[in-house]
N, C-alpha and C positions, 0 to 999 in steps of 0.2 A: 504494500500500500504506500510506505513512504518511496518508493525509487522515481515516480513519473512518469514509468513508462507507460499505464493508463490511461492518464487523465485525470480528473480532479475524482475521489475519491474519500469518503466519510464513514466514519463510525460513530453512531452515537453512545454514550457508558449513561445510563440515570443513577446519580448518586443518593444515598437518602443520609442515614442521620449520623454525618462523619465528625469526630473526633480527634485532638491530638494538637500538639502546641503551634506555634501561638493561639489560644482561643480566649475571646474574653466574654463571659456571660453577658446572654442579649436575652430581658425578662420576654416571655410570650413564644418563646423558640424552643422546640421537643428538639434540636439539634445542638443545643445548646447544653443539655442534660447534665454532661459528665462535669466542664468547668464550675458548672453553678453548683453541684452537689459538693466539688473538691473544695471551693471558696468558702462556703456554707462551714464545710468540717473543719476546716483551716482556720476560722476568723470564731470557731466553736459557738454555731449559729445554726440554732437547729435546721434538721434536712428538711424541708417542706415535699409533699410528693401529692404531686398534681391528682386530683382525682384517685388517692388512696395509694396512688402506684401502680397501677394493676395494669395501666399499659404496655404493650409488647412494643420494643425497639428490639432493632437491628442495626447496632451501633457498629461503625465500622471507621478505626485507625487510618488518619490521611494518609499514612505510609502505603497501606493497601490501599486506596484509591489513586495512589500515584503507581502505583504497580498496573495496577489493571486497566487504567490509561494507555501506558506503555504496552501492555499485550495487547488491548483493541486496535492499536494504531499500526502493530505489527504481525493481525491474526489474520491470517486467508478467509477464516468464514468472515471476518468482521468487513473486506472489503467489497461483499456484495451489497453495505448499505443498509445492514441489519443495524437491530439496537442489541444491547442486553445491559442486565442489570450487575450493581457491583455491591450489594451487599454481603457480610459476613457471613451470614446463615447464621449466626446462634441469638435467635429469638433469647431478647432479656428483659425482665419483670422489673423494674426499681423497687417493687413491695418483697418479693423476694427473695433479696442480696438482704434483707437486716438480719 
């Protein structure tokens, strides 16, 4: 996909709820989750947990979103103009983890 000899040439990755530093809590944002719980614990300021916790994320490390960047940009099936997605897979609960 990256050489040119095609033509112009697209992948799309959909990102959801990514993670990992620099991040700085932004209130109203479920992507936002991990910095605002770590600051929260840090500043010894109770966890608040939206709606009890009991929400499902699939948090995913910007290290792995820069990875899998890189593989759509350089996968055979990615250059037919498909999408796919780049989540972690391991469904996680906030209410859970106490």
């Amino acid at each position: 996909m990256l050489d040119g000899s095609t033509g112009p040439e697209h992948a799309i990755v959909r990102y959801f709820s990514v993670y990992g530093e620099p991040q700085v809590p932004k209130p109203g944002s479920h992507s936002w989750m991990v910095p605002w719980m770590a600051m929260s614990a840090h500043t010894g300021r109770p966890i608040r947990l939206n709606g009890g916790g009991t929400q499902v994320r699939d948090m995913v490390h910007v290290e792995d979103i820069a990875r899998a960047t890189i593989l759509a940009l350089v996968a055979e099936r990615m250059a037919a103009g498909r999408s796919t997605s780049a989540p972690a897979c391991r469904p996680w609960c906030a209410a859970s983890a106490s």
